[in-house]
C-alpha positions as CSV (number, residue, x, y, z in Angstrom):
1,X,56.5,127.6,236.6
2,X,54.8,128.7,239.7
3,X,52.7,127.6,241.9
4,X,51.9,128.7,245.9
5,X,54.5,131.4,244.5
6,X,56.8,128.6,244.0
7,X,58.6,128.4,240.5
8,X,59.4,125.1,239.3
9,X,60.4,125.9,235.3
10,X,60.8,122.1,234.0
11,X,63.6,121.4,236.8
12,X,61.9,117.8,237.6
13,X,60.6,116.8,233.8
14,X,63.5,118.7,232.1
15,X,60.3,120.1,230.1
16,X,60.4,123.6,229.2
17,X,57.0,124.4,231.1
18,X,57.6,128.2,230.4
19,X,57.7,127.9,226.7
20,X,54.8,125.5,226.7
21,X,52.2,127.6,228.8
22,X,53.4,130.4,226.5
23,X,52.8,128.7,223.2
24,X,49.5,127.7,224.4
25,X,48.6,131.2,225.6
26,X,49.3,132.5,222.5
27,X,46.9,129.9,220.7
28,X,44.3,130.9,223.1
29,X,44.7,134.9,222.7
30,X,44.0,134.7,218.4
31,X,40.8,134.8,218.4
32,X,41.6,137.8,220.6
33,X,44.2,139.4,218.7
34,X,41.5,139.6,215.9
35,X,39.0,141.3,217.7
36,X,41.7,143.9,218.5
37,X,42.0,143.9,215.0
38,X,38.6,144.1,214.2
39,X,37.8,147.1,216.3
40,X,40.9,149.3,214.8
41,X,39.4,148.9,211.7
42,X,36.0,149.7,213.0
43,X,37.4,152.8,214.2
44,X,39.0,153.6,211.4
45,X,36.1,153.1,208.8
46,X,34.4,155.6,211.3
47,X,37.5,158.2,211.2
48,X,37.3,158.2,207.4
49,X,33.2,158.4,207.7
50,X,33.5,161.5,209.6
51,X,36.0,162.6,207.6
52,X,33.2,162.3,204.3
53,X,31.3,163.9,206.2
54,X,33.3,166.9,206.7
55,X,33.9,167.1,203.4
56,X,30.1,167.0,202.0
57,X,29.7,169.6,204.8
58,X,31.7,172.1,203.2
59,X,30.5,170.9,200.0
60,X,26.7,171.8,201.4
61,X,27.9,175.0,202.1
62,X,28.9,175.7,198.9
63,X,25.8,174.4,197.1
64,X,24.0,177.1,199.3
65,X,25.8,180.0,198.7
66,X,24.2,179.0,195.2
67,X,21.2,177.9,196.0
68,X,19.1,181.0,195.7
69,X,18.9,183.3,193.0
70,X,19.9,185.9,195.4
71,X,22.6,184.4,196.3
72,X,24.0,183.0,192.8
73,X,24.0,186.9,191.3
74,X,26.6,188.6,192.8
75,X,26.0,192.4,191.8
76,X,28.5,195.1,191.7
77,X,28.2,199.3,191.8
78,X,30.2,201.1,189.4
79,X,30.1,205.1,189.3
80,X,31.3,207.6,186.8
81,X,32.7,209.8,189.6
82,X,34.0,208.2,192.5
83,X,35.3,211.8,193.4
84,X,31.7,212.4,194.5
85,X,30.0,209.1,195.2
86,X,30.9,205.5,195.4
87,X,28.7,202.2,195.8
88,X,28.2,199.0,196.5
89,X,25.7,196.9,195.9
90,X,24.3,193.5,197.4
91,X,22.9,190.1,195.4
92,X,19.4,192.1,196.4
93,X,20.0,194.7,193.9
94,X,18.6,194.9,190.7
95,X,20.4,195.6,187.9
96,X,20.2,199.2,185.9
97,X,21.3,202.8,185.7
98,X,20.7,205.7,187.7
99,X,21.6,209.2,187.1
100,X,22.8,210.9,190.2
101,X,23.4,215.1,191.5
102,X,25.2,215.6,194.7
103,X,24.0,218.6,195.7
104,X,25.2,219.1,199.0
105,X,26.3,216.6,202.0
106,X,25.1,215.7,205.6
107,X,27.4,217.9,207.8
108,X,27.5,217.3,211.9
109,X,26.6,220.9,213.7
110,X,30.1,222.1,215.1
111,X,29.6,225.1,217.7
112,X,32.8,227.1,219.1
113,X,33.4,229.4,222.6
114,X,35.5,232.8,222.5
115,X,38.8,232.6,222.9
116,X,40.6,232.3,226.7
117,X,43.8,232.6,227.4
118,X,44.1,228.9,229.5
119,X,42.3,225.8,229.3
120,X,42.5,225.8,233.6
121,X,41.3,229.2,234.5
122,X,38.5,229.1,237.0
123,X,35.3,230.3,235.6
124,X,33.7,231.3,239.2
125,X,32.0,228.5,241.4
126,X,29.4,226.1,240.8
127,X,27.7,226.1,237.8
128,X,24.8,224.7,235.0
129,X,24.3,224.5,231.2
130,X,21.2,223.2,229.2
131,X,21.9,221.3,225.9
132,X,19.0,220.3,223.7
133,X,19.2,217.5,221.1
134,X,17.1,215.9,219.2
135,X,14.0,217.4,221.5
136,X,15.2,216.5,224.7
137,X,16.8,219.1,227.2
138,X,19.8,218.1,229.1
139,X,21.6,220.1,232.3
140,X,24.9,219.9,232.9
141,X,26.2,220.8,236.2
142,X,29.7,221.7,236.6
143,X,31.3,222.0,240.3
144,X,34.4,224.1,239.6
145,X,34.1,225.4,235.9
146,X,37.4,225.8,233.5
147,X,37.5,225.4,230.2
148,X,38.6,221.6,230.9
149,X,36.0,220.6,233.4
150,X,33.2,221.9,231.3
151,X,33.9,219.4,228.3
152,X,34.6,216.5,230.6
153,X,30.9,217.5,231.9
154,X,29.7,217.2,228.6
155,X,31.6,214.6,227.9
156,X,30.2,212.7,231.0
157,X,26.7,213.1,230.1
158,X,26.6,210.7,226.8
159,X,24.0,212.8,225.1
160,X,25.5,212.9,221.4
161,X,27.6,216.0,221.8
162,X,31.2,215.9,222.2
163,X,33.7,219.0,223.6
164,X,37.1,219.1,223.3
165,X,39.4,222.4,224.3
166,X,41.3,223.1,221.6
167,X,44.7,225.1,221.0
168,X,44.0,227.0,218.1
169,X,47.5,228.8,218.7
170,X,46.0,232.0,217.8
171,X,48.6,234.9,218.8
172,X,46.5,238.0,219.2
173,X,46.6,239.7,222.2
174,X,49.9,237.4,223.4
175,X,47.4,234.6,222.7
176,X,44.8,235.6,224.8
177,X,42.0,234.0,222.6
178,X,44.4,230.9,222.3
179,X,41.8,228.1,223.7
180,X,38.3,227.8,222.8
181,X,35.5,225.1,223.8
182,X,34.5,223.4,220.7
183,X,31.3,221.4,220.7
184,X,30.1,219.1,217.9
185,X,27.0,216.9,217.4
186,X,28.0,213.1,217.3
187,X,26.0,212.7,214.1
188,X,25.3,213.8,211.0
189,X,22.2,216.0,209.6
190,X,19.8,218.6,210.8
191,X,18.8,215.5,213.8
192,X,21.8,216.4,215.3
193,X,21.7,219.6,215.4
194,X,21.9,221.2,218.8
195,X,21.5,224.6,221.4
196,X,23.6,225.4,224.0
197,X,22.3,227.6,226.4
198,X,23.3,229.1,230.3
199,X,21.5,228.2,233.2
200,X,23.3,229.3,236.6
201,X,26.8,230.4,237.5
202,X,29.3,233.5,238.0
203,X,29.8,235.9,235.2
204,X,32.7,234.3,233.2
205,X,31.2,231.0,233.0
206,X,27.4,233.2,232.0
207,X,30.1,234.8,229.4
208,X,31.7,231.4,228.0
209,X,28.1,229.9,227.1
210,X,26.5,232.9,226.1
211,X,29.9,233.3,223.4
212,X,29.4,229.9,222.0
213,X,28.6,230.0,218.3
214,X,27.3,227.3,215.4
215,X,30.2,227.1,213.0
216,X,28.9,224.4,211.0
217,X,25.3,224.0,211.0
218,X,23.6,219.9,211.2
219,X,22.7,220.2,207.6
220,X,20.9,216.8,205.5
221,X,22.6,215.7,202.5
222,X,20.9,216.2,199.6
223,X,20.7,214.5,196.3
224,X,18.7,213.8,193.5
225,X,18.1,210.5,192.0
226,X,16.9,210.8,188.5
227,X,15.5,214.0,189.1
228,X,14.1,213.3,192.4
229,X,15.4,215.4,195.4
230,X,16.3,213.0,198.6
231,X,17.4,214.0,201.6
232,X,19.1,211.7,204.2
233,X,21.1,212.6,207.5
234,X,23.8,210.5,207.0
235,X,26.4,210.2,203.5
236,X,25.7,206.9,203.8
237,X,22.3,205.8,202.2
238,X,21.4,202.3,201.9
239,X,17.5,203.0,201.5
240,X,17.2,205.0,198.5
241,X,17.9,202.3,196.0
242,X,17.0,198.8,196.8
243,X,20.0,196.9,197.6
244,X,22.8,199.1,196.7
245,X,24.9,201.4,199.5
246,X,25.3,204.9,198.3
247,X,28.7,206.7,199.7
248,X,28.9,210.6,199.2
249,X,31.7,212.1,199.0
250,X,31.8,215.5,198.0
251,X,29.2,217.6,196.4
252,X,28.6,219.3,192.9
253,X,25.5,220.2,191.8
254,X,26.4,220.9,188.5
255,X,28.0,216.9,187.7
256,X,25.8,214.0,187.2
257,X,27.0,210.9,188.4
258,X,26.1,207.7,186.4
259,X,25.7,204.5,188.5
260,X,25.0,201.1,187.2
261,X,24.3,197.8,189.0
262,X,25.4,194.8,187.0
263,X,26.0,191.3,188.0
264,X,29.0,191.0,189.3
265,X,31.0,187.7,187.1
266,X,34.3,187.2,189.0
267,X,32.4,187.2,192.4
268,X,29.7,184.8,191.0
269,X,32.3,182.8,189.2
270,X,34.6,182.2,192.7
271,X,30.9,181.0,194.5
272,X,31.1,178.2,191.5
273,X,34.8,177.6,191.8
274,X,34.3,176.8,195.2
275,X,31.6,174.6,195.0
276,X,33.6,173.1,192.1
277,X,36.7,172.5,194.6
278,X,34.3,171.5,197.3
279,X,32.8,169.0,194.7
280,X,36.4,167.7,193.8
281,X,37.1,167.4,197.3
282,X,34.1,164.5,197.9
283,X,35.4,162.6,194.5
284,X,39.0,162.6,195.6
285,X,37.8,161.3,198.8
286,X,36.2,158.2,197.2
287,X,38.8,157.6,194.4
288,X,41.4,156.9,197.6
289,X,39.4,154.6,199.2
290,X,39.2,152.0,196.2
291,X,42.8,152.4,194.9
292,X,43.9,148.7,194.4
293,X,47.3,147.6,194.1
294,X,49.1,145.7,192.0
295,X,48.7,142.8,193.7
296,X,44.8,143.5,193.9
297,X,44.9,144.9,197.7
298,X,43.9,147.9,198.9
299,X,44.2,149.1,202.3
300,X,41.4,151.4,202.5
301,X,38.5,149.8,205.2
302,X,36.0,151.6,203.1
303,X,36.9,149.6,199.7
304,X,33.6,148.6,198.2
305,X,31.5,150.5,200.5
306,X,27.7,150.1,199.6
307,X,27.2,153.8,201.0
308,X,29.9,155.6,199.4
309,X,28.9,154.3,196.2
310,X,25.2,155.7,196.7
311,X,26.9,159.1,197.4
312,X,29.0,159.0,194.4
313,X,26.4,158.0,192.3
314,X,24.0,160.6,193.5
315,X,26.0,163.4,193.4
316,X,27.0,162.2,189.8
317,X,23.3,162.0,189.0
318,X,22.9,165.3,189.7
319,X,25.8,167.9,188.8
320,X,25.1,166.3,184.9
321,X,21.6,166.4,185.7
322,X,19.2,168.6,183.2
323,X,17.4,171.4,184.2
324,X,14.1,172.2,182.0
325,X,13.5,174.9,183.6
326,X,15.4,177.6,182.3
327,X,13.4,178.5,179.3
328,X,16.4,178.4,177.1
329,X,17.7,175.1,175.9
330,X,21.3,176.2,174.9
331,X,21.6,176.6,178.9
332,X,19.9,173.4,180.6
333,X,23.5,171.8,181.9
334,X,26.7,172.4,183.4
335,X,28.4,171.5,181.1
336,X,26.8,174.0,178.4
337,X,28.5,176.8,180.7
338,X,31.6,175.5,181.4
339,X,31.7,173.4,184.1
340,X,32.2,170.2,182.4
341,X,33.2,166.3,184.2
342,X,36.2,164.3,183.2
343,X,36.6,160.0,183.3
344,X,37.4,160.0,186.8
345,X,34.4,162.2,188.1
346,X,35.9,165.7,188.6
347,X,34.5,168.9,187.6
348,X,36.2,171.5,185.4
349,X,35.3,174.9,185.8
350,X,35.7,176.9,182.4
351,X,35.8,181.0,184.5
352,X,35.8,182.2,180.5
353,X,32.5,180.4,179.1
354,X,30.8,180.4,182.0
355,X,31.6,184.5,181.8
356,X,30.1,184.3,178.8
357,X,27.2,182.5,179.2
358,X,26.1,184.3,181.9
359,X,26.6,187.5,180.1
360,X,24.4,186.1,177.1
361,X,21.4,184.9,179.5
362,X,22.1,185.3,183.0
363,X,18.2,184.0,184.0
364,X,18.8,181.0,182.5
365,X,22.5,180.4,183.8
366,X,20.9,181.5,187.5
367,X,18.2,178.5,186.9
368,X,20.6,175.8,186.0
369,X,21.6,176.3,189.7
370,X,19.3,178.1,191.2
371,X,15.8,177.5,189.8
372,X,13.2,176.6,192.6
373,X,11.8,173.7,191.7
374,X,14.4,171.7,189.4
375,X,17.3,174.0,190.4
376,X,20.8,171.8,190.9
377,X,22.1,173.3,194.2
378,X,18.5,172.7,195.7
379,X,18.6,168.9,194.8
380,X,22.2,169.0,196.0
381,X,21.6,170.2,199.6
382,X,18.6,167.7,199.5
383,X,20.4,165.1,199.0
384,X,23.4,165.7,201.1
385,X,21.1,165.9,204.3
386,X,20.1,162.7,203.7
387,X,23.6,161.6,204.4
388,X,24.7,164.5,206.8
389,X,21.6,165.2,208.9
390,X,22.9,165.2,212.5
391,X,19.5,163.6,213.6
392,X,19.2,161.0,211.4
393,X,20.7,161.2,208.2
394,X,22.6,158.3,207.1
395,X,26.1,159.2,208.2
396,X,24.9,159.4,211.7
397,X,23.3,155.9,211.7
398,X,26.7,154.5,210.6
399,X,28.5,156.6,212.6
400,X,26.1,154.5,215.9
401,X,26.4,151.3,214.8
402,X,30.2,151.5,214.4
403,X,30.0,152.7,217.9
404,X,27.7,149.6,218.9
405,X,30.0,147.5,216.8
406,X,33.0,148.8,219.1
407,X,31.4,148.5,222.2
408,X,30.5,144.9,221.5
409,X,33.7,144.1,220.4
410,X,35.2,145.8,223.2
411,X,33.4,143.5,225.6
412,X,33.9,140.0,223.8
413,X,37.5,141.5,224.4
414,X,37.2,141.7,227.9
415,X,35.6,138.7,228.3
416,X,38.1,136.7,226.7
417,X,41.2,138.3,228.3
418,X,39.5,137.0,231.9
419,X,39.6,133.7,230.1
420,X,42.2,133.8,229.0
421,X,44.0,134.6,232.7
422,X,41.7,132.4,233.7
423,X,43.5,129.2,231.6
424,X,46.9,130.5,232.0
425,X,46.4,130.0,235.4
426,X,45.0,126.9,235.2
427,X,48.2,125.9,232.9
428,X,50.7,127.2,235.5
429,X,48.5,125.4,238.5
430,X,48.6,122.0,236.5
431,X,52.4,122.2,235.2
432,X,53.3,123.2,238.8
433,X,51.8,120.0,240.3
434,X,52.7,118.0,237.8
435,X,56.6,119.4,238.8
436,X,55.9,118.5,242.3
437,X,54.6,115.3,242.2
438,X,57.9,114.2,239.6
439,X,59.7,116.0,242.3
440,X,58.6,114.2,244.8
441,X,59.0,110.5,242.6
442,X,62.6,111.5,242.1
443,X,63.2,111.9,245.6
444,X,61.4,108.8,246.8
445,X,63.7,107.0,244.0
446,X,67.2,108.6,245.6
447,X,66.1,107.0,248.8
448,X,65.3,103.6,247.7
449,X,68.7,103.4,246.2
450,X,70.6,104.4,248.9
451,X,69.2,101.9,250.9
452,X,72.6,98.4,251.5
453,X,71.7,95.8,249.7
454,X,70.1,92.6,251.2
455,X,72.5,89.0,250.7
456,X,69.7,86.4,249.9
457,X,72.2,83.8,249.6
C-alpha cells in the first residue's frame, strides 16, 4: 500500500493490505455497478421504443395510402387498340367506357433549306434572320454565315426552334445539294408552328433563307371522344377525361378505339398487403418482447410494458372493428373480405376474396377502410399519432423521461465514483500508517533487544 508514494503492501503486519482495500472497494462500487446496470437497460428499453416506433411509422404510412377513397381504388386504362392509343389512369378517375377516333396527331412544324454542297462554305459577311413563334419575333445575327454557324445561331437563341445541318447524302449534281439546314419547332401543334424569314446579308445567305420550306406543318391532334371533336397540341392529353392520361399513337379515322377505366384489383390489393405486412410487422414486435422461457425469464426490458399493451390492444380493437357505414352488411369487417386475424394477432390477407368482394361491391369494400367518418385506416392513423406524434405523442414522452432517467442516473454515477476514490484513498492513507507505525514498533523492539544484558546479582 501506498502512502507519500510510499508502498508498504502488508510488509510490517504480514496483512495482505492490497487484497483488503480491494475487497472493500468492490463492496463499496455495487451499488454502482447497478446503476451502470440500470442505465443499459434504460437505454435499451429506449432503443427498442424507437424501434416501435419505426415500425408504427411505416405502418401509418400504409394505413394512409388507404385512407382515402381516392387512394384505396387504384384504377387502370385498358384500350382496344394500343396500335393507336394507350392510357393510364389515376385513383381520380372514374370508372366507365369511352369510345374513341384518332383522327389525326399533333405533328411539330419541320422546315428545310436547298441543298449546298458543304456545311462550311461562307455565305458572304455579317448577317440577320427573323424567326417568329408563338407571336413573338426573334433576330438572329450571324457574324460569318455557313451552313454550321447559322444553326448554332439558332441554336444559341433558346427560342423553341432547333437546326441541325444534315447530310442527306443526296448525289445529284456530284452531291451538290448534299447538306441542307433543317429547322424544327421544339413542340408539338399549330403553337409551335413557325416563319423564317431574311433580314440583312449578301446574296447566298438572302438565298439560303429565302429557300427554306415547311415540310411538316405544326398541325393539333385531333380526336373525337364519343362523338365530340378535341383538339390538343400535344399526343399526350391528360385533360380531356378526368383522371385518365390519353397516349396517341397513330391515327385512323375509320377505327374506334374502346377505353374503359376500372378499378384496378392487383394494385389495390398490394396497398392492403402492405399495410397487412406493416400490421404484422407491429405484432411481431410485441410477441418478442414477452417471450418467456422455460424457466419463466425473459430478457426483453420491455416485458409487461403498460404502453405496449395499450398499442396492442388498440390496434386490435380496431382492424376487427365494425364499420356500419357501408350500406351493405355482408361487407362491414375485415374479415368478410379476406383479411382475417389468427390466435397470435396477425392478419391474413385472402388477394382471392378480397378480389372478389371488391368486384361484387367495391363502395362498400372502399368504406370498410376508407369511409370518412367510421372508416378503419382513418381511426388507424388517429390512433397511431397518439403514440408517434413527434410533439407530444406518447412515444416521445417516454422517449424524455428515459433520457431524464439516464441523465440522473448518470450523475448518481458520477457522484459515487468520486466517493468511491474518495474512500479508497482514505483506505490506502489509513493501511499505510497503520504499516508505519508497526514499522516503526518493530524497529524500536530490534533495538531494545540488542541492548547487553544488566547482572543484578
Amino acid at each position: 500500500m501506498s502512502s507519500a508514494g510510499i508502498s508498504f503492501g502488508g510488509l510490517a503486519s504480514g496483512l495482505d493490505t492490497k487484497a483488503i482495500i480491494s475487497a472493500l472497494t468492490a463492496i463499496e462500487r455495487r451499488p454502482i455497478t447497478q446503476l451502470e446496470t440500470k442505465k443499459t437497460q434504460l437505454n435499451k428499453q429506449k432503443s427498442l421504443f424507437g424501434d416501435l416506433g419505426t415500425l408504427l411509422d411505416k405502418l401509418t404510412k400504409a394505413a394512409k395510402a388507404l385512407k382515402t377513397t381516392s387512394d384505396f381504388l387504384q384504377m387502370k386504362a385498358a384500350s382496344s387498340d394500343e396500335d393507336l392509343l394507350t392510357a393510364t389512369a389515376s385513383n381520380t378517375a372514374t370508372p366507365g367506357s369511352y369510345d374513341i377516333k384518332v383522327k389525326s396527331l399533333a405533328r411539330a412544324q419541320v422546315s428545310a433549306s436547298a441543298g449546298a454542297a458543304s456545311p462550311t462554305t461562307s455565305l458572304g459577311g455579317p448577317a440577320s434572320l427573323q424567326i417568329d413563334i408563338g407571336g413573338n419575333t426573334h433576330l438572329i445575327a450571324v457574324n460569318s454565315p455557313t451552313l454550321d454557324s447559322v444553326a448554332a445561331a439558332i441554336n444559341a437563341q433558346d427560342i423553341g426552334v432547333r437546326a441541325s445541318v444534315v447530310d442527306t447524302g443526296n448525289p445529284i449534281n456530284g452531291g451538290a445539294e448534299r447538306y441542307q439546314l433543317v429547322l424544327r419547332s421544339a413542340t408539338t401543334g399549330s403553337e409551335g408552328a413557325f416563319t423564317v424569314a431574311y433580314d440583312d446579308g449578301d446574296a447566298a445567305f438572302q438565298n439560303l433563307i429565302n429557300g427554306i420550306t415547311e415540310t411538316v406543318g405544326g398541325t393539333n391532334a385531333e380526336l373525337q371522344i364519343g362523338g365530340i371533336s378535341v383538339f390538343r397540341a400535344s399526343n399526350s392529353i391528360s385533360d380531356a377525361i378526368p383522371g385518365v392520361t390519353i397516349d396517341l399513337k397513330s391515327a385512323d379515322e375509320n377505327t374506334t378505339v374502346q377505353l374503359t377505366i376500372s378499378t384496378d384489383a392487383e394494385e389495390t390489393s398490394k396497398k392492403v398487403q402492405a399495410f397487412v405486412d406493416a400490421y404484422n410487422a407491429v405484432v411481431d414486435f410485441m410477441a418478442a418482447q414477452n417471450v418467456v422461457d422455460a424457466e419463466g425469464k425473459t430478457s426483453s426490458p420491455l416485458f409487461g410494458d403498460a404502453l405496449l399493451r395499450s398499442v396492442r390492444t388498440n390496434l386490435r380493437g380496431i382492424v376487427g372493428g365494425i364499420v356500419g357505414g357501408t350500406g351493405n352488411e355482408a361487407y362491414q369487417l375485415l374479415s368478410q373480405i379476406g383479411i382475417k386475424s389468427d390466435t397470435a394477432g396477425k392478419l391474413t390477407f385472402e388477394s382471392t376474396r378480397f378480389a372478389e368482394a371488391l368486384a361484387d361491391d367495391e363502395t362498400a369494400v372502399a368504406a370498410i377502410f376508407a369511409d370518412p367518418t367510421s372508416g378503419l385506416m382513418g381511426r388507424m392513423v388517429d390512433q397511431l399519432d397518439l403514440y408517434t406524434d413527434s410533439v407530444d405523442g406518447l412515444f416521445k414522452a417516454r422517449s424524455d423521461s428515459f433520457d431524464r432517467q439516464v441523465k440522473d442516473t448518470q450523475r448518481r454515477i458520477d457522484d459515487s465514483e468520486r466517493r468511491l476514490v474518495t474512500f479508497t484513498q482514505q483506505l490506502e492513507a489509513k493501511y499505510a500508517n497503520l504499516e508505519s507505525l508497526l514499522g516503526k514498533l518493530q524497529s524500536q523492539g530490534s533495538s531494545l533487544n540488542s541492548l547487553p544484558s544488566l547482572n543484578r546479582n
